[in-house]
N, CA, C and O atoms as a CHARMM CRD file, in Angstrom:
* protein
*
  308
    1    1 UNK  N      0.84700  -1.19000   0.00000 PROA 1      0.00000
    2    1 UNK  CA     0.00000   0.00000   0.00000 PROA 1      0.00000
    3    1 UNK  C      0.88700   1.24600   0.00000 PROA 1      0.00000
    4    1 UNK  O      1.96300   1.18700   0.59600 PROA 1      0.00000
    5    2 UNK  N      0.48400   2.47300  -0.68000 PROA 2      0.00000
    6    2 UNK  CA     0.86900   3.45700  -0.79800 PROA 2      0.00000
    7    2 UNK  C      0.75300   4.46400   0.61400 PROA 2      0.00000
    8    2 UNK  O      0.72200   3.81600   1.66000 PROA 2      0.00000
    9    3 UNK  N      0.69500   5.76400   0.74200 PROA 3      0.00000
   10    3 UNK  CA     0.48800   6.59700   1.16100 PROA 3      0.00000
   11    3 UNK  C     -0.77000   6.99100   1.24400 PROA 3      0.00000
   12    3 UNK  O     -1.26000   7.45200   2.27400 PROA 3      0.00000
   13    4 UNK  N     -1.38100   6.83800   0.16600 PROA 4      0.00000
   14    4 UNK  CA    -2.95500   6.72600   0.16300 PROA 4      0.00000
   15    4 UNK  C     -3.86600   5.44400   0.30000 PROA 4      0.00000
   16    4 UNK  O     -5.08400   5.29800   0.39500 PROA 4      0.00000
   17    5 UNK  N     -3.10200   4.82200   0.28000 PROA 5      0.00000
   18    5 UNK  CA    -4.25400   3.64500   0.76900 PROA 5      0.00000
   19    5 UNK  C     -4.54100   3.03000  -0.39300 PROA 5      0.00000
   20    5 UNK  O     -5.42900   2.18000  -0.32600 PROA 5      0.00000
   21    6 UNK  N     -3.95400   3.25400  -1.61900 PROA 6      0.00000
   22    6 UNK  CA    -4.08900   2.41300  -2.46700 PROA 6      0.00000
   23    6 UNK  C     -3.28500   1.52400  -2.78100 PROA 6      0.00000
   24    6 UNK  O     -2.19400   2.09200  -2.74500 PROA 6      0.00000
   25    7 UNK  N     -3.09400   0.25900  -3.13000 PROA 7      0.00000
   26    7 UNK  CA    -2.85400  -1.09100  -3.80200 PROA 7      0.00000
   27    7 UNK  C     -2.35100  -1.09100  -4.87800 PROA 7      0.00000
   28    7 UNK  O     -3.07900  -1.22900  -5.86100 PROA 7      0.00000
   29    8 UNK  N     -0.90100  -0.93000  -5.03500 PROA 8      0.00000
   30    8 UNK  CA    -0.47700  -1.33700  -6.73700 PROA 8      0.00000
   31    8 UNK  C      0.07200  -3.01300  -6.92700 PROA 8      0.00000
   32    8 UNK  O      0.64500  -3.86500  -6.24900 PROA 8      0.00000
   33    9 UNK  N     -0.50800  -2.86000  -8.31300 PROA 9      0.00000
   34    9 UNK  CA    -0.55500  -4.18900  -8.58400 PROA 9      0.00000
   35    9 UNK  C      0.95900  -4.40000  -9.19900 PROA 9      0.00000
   36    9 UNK  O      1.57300  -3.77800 -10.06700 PROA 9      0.00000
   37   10 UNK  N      1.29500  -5.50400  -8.41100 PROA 10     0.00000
   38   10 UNK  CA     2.57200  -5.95500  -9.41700 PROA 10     0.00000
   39   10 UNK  C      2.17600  -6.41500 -10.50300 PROA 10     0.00000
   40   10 UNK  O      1.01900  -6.30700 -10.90900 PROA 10     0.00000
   41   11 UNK  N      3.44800  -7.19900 -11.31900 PROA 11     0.00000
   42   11 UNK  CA     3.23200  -7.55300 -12.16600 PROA 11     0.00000
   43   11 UNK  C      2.76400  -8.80800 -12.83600 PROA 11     0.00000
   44   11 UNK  O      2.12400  -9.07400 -13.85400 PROA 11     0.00000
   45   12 UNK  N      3.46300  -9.62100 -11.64900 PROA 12     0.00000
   46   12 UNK  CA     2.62300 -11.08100 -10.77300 PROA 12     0.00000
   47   12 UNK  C      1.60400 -10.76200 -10.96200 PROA 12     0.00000
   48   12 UNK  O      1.10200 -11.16100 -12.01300 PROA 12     0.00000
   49   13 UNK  N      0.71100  -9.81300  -9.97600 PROA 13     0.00000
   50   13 UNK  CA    -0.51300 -10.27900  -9.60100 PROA 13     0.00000
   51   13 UNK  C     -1.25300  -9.89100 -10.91000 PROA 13     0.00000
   52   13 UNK  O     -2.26100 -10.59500 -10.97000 PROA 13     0.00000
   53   14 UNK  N     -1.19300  -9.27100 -11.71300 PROA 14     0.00000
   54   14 UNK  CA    -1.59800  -8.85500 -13.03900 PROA 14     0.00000
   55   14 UNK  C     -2.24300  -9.69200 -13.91400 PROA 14     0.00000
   56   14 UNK  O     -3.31300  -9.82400 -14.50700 PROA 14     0.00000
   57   15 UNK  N     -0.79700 -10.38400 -13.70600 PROA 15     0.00000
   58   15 UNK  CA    -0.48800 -12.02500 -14.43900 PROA 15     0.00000
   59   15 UNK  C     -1.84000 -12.55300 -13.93700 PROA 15     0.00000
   60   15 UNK  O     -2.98900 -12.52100 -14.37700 PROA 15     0.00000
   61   16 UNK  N     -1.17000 -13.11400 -12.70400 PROA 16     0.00000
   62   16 UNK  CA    -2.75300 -13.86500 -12.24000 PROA 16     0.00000
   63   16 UNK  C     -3.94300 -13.41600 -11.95200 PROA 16     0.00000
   64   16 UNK  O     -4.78700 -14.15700 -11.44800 PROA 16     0.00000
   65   17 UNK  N     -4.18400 -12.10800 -12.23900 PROA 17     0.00000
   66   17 UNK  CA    -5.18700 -12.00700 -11.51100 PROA 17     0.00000
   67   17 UNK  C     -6.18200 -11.31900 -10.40800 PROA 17     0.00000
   68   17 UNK  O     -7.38400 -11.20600 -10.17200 PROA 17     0.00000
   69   18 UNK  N     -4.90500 -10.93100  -9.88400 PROA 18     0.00000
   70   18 UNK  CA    -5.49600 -11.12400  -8.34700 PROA 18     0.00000
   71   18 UNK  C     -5.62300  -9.49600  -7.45500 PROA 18     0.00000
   72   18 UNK  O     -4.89300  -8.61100  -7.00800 PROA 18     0.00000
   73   19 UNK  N     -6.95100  -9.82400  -7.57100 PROA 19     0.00000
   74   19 UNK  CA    -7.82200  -8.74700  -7.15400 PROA 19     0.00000
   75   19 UNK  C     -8.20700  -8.96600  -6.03800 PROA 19     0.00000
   76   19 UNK  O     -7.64500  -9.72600  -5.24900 PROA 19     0.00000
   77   20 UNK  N     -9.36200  -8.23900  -5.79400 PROA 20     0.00000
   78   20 UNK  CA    -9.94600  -8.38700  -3.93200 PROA 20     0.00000
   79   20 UNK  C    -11.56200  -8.77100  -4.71200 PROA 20     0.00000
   80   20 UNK  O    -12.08300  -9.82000  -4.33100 PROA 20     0.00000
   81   21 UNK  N    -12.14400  -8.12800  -5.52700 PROA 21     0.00000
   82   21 UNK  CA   -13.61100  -8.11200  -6.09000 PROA 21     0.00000
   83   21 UNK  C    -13.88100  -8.79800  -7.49400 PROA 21     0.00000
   84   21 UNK  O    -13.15700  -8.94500  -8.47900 PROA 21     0.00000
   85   22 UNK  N    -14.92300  -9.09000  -7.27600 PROA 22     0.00000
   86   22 UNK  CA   -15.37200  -9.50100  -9.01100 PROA 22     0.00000
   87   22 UNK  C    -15.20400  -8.13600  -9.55400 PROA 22     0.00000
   88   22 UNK  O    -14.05100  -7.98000  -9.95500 PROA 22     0.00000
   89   23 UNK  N    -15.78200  -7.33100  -9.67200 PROA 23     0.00000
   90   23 UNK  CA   -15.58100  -5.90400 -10.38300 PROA 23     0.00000
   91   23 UNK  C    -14.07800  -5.65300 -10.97000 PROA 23     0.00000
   92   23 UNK  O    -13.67000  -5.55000 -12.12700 PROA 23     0.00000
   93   24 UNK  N    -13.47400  -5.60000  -9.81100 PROA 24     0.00000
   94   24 UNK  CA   -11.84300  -5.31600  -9.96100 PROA 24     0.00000
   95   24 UNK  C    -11.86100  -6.47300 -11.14100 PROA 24     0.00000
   96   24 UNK  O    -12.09000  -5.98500 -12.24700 PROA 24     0.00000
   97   25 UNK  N    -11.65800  -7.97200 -11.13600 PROA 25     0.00000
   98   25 UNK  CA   -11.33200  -8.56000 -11.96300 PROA 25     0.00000
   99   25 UNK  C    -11.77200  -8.33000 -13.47700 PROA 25     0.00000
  100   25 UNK  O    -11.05400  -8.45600 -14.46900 PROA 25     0.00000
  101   26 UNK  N    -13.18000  -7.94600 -13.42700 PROA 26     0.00000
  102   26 UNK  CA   -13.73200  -6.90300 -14.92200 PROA 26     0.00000
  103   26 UNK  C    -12.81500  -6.41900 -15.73000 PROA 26     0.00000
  104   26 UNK  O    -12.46500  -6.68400 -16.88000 PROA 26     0.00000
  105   27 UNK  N    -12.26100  -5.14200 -14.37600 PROA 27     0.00000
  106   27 UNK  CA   -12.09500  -4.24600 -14.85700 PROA 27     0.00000
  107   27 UNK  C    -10.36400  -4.42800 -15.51800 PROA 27     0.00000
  108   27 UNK  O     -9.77900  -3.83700 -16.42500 PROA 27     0.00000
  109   28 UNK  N     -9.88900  -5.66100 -14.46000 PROA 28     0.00000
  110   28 UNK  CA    -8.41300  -5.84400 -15.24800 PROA 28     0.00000
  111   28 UNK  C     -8.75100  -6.33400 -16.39700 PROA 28     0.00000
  112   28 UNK  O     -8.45700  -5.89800 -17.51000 PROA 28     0.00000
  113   29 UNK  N     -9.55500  -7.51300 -16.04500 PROA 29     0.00000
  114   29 UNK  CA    -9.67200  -8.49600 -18.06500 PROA 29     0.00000
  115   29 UNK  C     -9.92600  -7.46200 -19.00900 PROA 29     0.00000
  116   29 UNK  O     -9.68400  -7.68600 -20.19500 PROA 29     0.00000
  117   30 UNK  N    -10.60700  -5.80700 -18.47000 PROA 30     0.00000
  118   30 UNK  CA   -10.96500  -4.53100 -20.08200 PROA 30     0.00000
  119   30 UNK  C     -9.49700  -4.32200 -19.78700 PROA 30     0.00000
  120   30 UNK  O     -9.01700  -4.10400 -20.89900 PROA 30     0.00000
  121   31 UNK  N     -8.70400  -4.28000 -19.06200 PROA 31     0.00000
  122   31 UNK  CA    -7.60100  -3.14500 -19.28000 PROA 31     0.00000
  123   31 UNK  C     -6.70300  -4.48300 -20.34000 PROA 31     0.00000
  124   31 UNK  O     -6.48600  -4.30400 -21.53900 PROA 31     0.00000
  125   32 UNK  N     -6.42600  -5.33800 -19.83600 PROA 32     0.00000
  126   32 UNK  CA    -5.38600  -6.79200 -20.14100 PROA 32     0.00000
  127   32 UNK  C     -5.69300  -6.28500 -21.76000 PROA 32     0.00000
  128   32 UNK  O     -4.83700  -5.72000 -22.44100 PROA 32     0.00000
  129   33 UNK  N     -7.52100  -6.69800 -22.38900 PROA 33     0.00000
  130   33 UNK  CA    -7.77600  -6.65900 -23.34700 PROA 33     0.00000
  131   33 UNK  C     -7.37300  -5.53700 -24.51400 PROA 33     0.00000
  132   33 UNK  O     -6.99900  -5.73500 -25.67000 PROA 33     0.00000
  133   34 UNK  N     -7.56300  -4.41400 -23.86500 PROA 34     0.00000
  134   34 UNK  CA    -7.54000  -3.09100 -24.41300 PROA 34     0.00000
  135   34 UNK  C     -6.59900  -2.00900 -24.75000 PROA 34     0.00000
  136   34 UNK  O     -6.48800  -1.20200 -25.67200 PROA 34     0.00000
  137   35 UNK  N     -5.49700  -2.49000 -22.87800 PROA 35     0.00000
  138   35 UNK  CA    -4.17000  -1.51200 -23.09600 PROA 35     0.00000
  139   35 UNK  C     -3.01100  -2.63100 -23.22500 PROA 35     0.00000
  140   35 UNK  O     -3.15000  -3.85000 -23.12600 PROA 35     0.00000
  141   36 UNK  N     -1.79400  -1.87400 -23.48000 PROA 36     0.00000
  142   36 UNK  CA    -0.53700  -2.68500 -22.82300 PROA 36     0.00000
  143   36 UNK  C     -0.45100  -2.35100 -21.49900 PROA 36     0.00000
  144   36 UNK  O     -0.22600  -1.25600 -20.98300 PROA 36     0.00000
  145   37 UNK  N     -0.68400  -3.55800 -20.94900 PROA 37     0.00000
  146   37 UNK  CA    -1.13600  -2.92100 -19.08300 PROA 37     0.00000
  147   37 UNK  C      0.17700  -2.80500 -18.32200 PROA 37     0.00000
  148   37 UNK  O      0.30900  -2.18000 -17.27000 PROA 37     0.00000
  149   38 UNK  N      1.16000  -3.49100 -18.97900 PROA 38     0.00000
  150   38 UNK  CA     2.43800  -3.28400 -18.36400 PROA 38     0.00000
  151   38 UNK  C      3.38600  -2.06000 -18.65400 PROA 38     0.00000
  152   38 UNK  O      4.56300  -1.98800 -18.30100 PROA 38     0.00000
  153   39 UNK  N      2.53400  -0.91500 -19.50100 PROA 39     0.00000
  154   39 UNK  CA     3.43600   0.40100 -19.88900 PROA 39     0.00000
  155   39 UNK  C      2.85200   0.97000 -18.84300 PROA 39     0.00000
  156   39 UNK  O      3.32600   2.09300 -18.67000 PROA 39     0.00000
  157   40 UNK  N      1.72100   0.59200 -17.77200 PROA 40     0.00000
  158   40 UNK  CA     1.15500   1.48300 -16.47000 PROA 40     0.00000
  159   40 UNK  C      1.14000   0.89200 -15.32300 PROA 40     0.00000
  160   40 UNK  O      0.52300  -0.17300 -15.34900 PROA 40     0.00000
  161   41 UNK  N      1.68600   1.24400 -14.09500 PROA 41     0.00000
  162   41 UNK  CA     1.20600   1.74300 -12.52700 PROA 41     0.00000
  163   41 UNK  C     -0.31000   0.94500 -12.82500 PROA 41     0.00000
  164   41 UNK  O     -1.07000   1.19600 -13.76000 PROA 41     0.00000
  165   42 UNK  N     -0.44100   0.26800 -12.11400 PROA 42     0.00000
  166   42 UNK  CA    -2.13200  -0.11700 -12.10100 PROA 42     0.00000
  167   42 UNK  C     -2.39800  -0.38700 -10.12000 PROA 42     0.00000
  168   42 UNK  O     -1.83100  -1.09800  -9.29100 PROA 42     0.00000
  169   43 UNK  N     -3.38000   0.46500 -10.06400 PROA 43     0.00000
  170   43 UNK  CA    -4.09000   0.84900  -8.29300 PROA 43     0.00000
  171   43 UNK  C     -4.94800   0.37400  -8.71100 PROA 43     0.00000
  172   43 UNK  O     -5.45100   0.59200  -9.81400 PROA 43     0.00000
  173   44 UNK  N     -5.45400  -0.75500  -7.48600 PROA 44     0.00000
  174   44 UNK  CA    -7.05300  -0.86000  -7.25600 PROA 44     0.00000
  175   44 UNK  C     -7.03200   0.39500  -6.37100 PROA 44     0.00000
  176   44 UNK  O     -6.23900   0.55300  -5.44200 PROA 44     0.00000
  177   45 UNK  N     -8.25600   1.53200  -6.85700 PROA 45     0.00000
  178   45 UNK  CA    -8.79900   1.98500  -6.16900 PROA 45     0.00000
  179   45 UNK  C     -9.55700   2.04000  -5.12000 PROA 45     0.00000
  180   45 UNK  O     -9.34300   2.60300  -4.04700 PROA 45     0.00000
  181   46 UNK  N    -10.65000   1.29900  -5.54500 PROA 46     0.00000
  182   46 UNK  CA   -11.85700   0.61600  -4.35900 PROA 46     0.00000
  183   46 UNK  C    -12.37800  -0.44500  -4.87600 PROA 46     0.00000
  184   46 UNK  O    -11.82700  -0.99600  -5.82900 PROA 46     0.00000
  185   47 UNK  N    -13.53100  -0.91400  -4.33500 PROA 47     0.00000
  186   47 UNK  CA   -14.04200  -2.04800  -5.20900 PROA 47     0.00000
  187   47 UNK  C    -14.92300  -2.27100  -6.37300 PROA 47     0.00000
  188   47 UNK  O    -15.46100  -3.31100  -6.75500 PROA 47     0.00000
  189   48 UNK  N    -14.96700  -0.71500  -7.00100 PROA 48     0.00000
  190   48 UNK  CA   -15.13700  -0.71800  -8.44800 PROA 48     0.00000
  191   48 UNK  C    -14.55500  -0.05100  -9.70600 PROA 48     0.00000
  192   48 UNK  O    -14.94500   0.25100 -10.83400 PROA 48     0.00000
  193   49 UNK  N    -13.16900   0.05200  -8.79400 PROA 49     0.00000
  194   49 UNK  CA   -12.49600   1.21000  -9.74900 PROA 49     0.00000
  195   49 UNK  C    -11.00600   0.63200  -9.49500 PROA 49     0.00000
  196   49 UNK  O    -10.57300   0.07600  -8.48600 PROA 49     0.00000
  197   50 UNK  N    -10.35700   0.92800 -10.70700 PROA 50     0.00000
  198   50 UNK  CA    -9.09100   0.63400 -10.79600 PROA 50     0.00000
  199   50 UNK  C     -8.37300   1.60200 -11.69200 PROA 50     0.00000
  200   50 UNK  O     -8.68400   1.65200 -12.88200 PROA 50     0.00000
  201   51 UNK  N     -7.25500   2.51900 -11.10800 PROA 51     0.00000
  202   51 UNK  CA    -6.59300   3.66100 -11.23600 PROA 51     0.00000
  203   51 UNK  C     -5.27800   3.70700 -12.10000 PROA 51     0.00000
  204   51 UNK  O     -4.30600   3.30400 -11.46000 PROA 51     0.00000
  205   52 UNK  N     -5.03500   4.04700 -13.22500 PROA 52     0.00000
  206   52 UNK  CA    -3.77200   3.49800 -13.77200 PROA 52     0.00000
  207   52 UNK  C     -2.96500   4.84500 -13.84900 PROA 52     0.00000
  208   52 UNK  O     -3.52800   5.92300 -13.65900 PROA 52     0.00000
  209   53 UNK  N     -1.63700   4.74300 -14.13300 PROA 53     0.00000
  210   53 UNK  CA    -1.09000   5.91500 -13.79900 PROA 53     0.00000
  211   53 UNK  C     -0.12800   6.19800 -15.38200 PROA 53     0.00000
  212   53 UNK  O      0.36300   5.07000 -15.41700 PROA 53     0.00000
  213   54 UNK  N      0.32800   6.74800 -16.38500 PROA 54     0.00000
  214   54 UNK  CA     1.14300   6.53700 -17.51100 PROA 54     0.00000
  215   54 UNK  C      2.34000   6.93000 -17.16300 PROA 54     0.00000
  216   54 UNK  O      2.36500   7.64200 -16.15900 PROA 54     0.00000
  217   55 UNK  N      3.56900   6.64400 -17.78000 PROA 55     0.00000
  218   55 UNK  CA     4.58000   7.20800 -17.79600 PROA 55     0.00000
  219   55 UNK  C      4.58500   8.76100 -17.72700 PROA 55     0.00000
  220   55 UNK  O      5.29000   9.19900 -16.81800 PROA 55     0.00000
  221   56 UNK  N      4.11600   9.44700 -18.29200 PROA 56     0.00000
  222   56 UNK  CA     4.15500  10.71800 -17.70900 PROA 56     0.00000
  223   56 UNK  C      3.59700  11.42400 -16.58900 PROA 56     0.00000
  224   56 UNK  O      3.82800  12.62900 -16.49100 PROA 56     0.00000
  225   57 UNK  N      2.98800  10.91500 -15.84500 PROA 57     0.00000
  226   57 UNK  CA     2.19100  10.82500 -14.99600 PROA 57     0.00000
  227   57 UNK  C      1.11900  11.27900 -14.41200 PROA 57     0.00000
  228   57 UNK  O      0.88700  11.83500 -13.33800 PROA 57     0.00000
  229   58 UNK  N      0.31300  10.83600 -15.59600 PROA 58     0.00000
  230   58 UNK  CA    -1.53700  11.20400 -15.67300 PROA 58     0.00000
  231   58 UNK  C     -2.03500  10.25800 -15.52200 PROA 58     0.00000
  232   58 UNK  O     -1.54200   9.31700 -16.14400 PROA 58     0.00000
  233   59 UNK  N     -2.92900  10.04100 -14.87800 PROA 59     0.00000
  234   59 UNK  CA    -3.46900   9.16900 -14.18500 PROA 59     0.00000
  235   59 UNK  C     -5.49100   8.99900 -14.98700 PROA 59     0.00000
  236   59 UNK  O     -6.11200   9.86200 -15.60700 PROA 59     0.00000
  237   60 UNK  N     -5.96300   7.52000 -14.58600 PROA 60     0.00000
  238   60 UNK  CA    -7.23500   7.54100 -15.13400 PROA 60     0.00000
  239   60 UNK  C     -7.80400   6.68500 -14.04200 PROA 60     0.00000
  240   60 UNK  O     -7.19100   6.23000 -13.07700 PROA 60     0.00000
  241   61 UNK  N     -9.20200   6.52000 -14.37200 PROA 61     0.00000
  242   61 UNK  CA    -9.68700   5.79800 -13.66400 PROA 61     0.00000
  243   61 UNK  C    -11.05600   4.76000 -14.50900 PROA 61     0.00000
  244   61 UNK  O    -11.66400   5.43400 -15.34000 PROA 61     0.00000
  245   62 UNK  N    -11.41200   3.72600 -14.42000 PROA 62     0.00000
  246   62 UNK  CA   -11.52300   2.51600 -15.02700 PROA 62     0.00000
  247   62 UNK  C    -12.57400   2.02000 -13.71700 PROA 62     0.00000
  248   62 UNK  O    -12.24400   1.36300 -12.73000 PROA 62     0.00000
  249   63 UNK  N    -14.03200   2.60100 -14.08200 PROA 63     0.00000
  250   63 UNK  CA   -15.24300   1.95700 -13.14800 PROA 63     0.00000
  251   63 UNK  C    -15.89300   1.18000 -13.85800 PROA 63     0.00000
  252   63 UNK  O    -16.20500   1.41800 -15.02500 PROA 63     0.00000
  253   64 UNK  N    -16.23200  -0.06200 -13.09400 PROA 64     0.00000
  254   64 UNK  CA   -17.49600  -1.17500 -13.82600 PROA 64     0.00000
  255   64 UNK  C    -18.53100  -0.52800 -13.39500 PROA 64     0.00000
  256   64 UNK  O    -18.66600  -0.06000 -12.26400 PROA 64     0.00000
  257   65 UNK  N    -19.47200  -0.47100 -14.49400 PROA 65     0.00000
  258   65 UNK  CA   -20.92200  -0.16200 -14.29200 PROA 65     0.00000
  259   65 UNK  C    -22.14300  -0.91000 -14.36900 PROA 65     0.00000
  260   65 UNK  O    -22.80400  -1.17900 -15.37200 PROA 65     0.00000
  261   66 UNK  N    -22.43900  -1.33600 -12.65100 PROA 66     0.00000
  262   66 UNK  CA   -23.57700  -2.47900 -12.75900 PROA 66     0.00000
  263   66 UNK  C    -24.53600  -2.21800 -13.37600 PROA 66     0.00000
  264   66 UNK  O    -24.74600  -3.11500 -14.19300 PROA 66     0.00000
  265   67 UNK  N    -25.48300  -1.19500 -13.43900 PROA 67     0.00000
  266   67 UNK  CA   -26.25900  -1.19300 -14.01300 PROA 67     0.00000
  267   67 UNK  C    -25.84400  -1.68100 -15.62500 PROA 67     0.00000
  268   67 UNK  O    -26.43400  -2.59100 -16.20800 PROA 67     0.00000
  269   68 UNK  N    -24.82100  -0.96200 -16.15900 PROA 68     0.00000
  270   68 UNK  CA   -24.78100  -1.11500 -17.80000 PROA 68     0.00000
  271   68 UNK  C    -23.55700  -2.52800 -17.86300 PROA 68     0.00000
  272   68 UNK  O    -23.10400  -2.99800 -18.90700 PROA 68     0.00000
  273   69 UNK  N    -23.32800  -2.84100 -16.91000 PROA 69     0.00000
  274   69 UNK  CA   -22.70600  -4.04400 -17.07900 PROA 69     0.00000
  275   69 UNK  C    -21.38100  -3.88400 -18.26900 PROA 69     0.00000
  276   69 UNK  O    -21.34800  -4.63700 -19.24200 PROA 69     0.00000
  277   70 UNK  N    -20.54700  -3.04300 -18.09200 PROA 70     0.00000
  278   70 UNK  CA   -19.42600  -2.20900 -18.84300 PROA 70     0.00000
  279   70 UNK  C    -18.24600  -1.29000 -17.89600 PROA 70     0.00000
  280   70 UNK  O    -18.21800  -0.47700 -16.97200 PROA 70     0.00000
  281   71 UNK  N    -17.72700  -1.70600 -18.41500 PROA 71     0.00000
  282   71 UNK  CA   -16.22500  -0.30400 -17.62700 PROA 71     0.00000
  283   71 UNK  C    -16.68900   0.39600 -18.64800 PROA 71     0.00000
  284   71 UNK  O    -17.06800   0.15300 -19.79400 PROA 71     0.00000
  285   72 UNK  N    -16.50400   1.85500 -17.57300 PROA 72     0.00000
  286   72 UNK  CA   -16.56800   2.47500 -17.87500 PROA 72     0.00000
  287   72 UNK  C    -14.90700   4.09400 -17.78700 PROA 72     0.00000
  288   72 UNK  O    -14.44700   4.44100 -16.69900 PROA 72     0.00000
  289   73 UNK  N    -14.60100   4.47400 -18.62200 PROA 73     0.00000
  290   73 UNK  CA   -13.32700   5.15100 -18.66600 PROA 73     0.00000
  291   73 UNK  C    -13.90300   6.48100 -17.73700 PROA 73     0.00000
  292   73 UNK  O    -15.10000   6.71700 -17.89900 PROA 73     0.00000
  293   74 UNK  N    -13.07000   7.47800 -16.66200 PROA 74     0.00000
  294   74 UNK  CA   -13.20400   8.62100 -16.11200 PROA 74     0.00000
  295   74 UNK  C    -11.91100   9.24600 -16.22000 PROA 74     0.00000
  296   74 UNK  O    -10.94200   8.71400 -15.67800 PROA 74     0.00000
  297   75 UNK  N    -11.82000  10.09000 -16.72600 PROA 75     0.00000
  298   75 UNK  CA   -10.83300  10.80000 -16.06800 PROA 75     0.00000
  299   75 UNK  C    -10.42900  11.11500 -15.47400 PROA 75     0.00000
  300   75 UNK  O     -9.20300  11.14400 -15.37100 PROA 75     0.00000
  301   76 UNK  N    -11.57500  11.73300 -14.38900 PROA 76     0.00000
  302   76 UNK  CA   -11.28400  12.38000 -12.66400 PROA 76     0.00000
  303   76 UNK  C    -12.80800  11.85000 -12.40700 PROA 76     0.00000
  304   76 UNK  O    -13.80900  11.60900 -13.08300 PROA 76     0.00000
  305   77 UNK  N    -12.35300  11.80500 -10.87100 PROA 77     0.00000
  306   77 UNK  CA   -13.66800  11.46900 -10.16400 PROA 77     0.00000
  307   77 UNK  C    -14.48900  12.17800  -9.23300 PROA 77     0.00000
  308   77 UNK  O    -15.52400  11.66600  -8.80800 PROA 77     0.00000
């Protein structure tokens, strides 16, 4: 854990997996699918959001949305 209380994911746990929530796991299988997840910092945020950070260091945020059953991309929250 960070300073803030957030959770970065190695690169292990990436690999496998390993989250705390079904949501979280969502939301890695959109990122796995979508980005190169290993060019980012990846924070579980909470238990529906997962925070990635880029090399330059801008940061996003990546919520599953129960109702629409989709991640959804934020910029800021």
């Amino acid at each position: 854990m960070n300073n803030l209380g957030l959770k970065q994911l190695t690169e292990e746990e990436i690999n496998k997996n390993r989250v705390n929530t079904i949501n979280q796991y969502r939301i890695l299988q959109y990122l796995k699918n979508n980005l190169n997840i290993y060019a980012f910092k990846v924070y579980l945020y909470s238990r529906d959001i997962i925070m990635v950070i880029d090399k330059l260091s801008v940061s996003a945020y990546f919520k599953y949305d129960e109702e629409k059953k989709m991640v959804l991309f934020l910029e800021k929250l």
